[in-house]
Structures are given as C-alpha cells and as structure tokens.
C-alpha positions in Angstrom: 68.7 25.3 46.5 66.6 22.3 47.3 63.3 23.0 46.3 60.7 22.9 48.8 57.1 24.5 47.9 55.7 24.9 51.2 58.8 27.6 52.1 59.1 28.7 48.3 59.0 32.6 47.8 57.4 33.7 44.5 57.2 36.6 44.4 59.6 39.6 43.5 58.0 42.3 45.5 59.0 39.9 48.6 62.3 39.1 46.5 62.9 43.4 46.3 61.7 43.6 50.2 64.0 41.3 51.4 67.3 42.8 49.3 66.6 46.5 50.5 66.4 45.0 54.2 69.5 43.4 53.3 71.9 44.4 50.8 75.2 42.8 51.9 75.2 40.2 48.9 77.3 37.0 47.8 78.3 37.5 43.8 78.6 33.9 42.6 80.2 33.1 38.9 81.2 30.3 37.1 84.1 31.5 34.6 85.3 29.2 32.5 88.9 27.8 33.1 89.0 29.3 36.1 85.5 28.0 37.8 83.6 29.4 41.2 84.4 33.1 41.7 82.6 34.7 44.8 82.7 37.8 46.0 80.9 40.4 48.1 79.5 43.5 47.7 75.9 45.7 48.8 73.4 45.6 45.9 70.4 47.4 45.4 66.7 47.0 43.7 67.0 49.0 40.5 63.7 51.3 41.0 64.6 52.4 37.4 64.0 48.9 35.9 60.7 47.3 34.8 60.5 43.9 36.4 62.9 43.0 39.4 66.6 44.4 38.7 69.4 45.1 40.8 72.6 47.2 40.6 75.9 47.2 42.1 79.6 48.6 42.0 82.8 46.1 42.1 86.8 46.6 42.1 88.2 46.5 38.7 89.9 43.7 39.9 86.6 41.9 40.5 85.3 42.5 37.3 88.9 40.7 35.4 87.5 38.1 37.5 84.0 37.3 37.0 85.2 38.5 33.5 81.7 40.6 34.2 79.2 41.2 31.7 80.2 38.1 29.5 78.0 35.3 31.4 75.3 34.8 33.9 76.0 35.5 37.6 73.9 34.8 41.1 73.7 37.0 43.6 72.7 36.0 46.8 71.0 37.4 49.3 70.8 36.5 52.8 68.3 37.3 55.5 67.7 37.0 59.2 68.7 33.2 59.9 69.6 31.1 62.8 69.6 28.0 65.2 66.3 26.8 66.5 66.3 24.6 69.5 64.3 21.4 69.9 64.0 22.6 73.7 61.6 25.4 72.8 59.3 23.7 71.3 57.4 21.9 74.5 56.5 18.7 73.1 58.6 15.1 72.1 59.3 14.0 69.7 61.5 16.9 68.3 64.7 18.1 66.0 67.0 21.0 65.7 66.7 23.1 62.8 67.2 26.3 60.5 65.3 29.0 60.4 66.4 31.5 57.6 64.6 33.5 54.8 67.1 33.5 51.5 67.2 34.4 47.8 69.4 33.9 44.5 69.5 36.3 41.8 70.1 35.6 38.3 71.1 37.2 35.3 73.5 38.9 32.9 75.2 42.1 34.1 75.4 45.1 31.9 78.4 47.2 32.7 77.7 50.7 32.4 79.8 54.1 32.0 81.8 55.5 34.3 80.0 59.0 33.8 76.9 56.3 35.2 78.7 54.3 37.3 79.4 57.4 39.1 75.4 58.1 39.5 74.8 54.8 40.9 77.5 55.2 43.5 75.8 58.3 44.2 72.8 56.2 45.0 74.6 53.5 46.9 75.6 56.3 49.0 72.5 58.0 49.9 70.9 54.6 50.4 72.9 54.6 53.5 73.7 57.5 54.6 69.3 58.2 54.4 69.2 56.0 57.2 71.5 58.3 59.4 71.0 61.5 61.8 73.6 63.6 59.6 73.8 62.0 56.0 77.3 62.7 54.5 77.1 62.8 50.6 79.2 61.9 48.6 79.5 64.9 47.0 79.2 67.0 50.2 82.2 68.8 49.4 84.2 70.2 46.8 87.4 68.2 47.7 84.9 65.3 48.4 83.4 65.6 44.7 87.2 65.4 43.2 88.5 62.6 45.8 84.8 60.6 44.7 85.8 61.5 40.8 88.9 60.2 41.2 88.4 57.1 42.6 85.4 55.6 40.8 87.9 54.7 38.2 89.0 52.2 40.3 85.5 50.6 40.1 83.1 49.0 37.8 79.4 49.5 38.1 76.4 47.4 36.7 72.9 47.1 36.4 71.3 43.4 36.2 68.1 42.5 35.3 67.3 38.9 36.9 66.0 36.4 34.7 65.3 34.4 37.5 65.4 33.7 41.2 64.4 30.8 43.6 63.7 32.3 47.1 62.8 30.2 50.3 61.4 31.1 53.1 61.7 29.1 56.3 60.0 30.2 59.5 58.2 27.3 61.2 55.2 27.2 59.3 54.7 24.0 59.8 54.3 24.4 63.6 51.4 24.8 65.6 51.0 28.4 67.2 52.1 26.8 70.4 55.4 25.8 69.1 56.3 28.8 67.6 55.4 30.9 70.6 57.8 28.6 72.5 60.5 29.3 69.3 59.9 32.9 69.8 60.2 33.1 73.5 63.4 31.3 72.9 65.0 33.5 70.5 64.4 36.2 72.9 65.6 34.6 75.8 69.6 35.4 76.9 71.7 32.5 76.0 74.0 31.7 73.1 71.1 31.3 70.5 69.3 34.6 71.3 68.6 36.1 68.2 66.0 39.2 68.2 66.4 39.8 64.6 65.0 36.6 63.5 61.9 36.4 66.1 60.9 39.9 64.9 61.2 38.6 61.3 58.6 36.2 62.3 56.8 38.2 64.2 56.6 40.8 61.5 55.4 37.7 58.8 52.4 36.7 61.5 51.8 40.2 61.5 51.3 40.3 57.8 48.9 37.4 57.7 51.4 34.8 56.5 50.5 31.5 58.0 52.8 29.7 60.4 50.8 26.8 61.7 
C-alpha cells in the first residue's frame, strides 16, 4: 500500500472496528510455483486472542491452494469507499479523488480441528444471524445439527494471529470544513455517485473527534 502518514491507521482497536463492520475479506497468498492465490471469504476478530487475531473457514479446495498454514497470508479488508467529485468542493483549483478507509492483515494461519472448526462456524453463524429479527442457528434443529456435521468436513477453519497490518484511512482530512460539507452534501445528493454509506462514515469519524480539516 503506498504509505502515507497523514491517512495511516495505527491502531488495532480501529484495525478490529473496521473488520467486524466489515467482514467480507480478500485472502491474498503467494504459493510458491504457483504465485498470487486470492480468494474470498467473511473473517472475524478472534475475541479469544490476546493482541489483534482473526479467524475464518475456507473450502478444502481453498486450503490445497493457499497450501494454508505453510506461509504467510494477507487478508484484506475493505471499508466504505467511493468517488469524490471535484464539483463538490466549491472552490478552483480542484481534482477527483478516492475516498476509502482499508486494511491488510498479516500472518500465519493455524488450521484447527474439525471438532473446532465446527465451533467457529458456530460463531460465524451467530455473528450474523445476531443481527436479525429471528436468528436461525445453526444447530436450531436436530436435522440442522446432522446436515451442519456433515458438511463442515467439506471445510477448513483457522485462526490467525496478525503479525502485522498497514491500515489507511482516507476521508478528506486535508480539507477545510467547508469542502467537506460540500463532499458530504454531495454524497447524499441523488445522482450516480450518491453514496450514504461513505458520508456517514465521515460523519461518524467528525463525530468521534477525528480531524478532517
């Protein structure tokens, strides 16, 4: 990622933050004689962990080829992003550019059990389904419990401690208030770029104090 201090995130309480808003993640590997293996998957903070871990589930499949466990991996994670018009802004001279918050994970995954990799998709699950009217378990059922014991051996599950991460963090902080109330106003307004989730991203960062002029 080019580095860029004034947008760098640092630290891993953000890091955690912005995976459990967003847990649809890139897995990056480089294998060797085979090279860049990508795939995708939803990955959660390990609460269990001391420091900043995640954990995950993958196809068997998957695992054959990020030939997991055996070498580093990134995971990356992706937040609310998107186009900002040089229109908004009210004054000349001025650019397009991005606006996006993003992070990359890394470390060695540690493939566990299938008695555990069984629990963790037991968390996966719940994760989710908390956020619903009518959760549906995963073991809501007898014949639910068999079909879910039966088909985690198609799977792989890991934890993953991260060894380290760069994180960025772009948001028009180095905008005047009245630019960025012209940015806002434009993500909000109906048009091709409208894009709610990323104004109230920024709105929620002014809200928490961090500067953006």
């Amino acid at each position: 990622m080019r580095p860029n201090p004034d947008y760098a995130m640092t630290d891993p309480a953000e890091v955690a933050t912005l995976l459990r808003d967003h847990p649809w993640c890139t897995i990056v590997s480089h294998v060797p004689g085979r090279g860049i293996v990508a795939s995708h998957y939803p990955v959660l903070v390990d609460d269990d962990a001391e420091g900043l871990a995640v954990f995950s589930h993958v196809g068997k499949p998957d695992q054959d080829l990020h030939e997991l466990g055996q070498h580093e991996l990134t995971i990356i994670v992706e937040g609310p992003q998107g186009y900002i018009s040089p229109g908004w802004y009210g004054v000349s001279p001025a650019v397009p550019t991005w606006n996006f918050v993003v992070a990359h994970l890394t470390g060695t995954p540690v493939v566990v059990t299938q008695q555990e990799n069984l629990l963790l998709m037991d968390l996966l699950v719940d994760f989710f389904e908390n956020q619903t009217d009518q959760p549906t378990r995963l073991h809501a059922s007898t014949e639910n419990s068999e079909y879910a014991q039966r088909i985690v051996h198609g799977t792989v599950a890991f934890r993953m401690k991260v060894d380290r991460f760069e994180a960025k963090r772009k948001m028009s902080q180095d905008k005047p208030d009245a630019v960025v109330a012209g940015i806002l106003e434009g993500l909000s307004r109906p048009g091709p770029f409208r894009n709610p989730a990323l104004a109230h991203y920024m709105e929620s960062l002014r809200r928490a104090g961090d500067t953006l002029d």
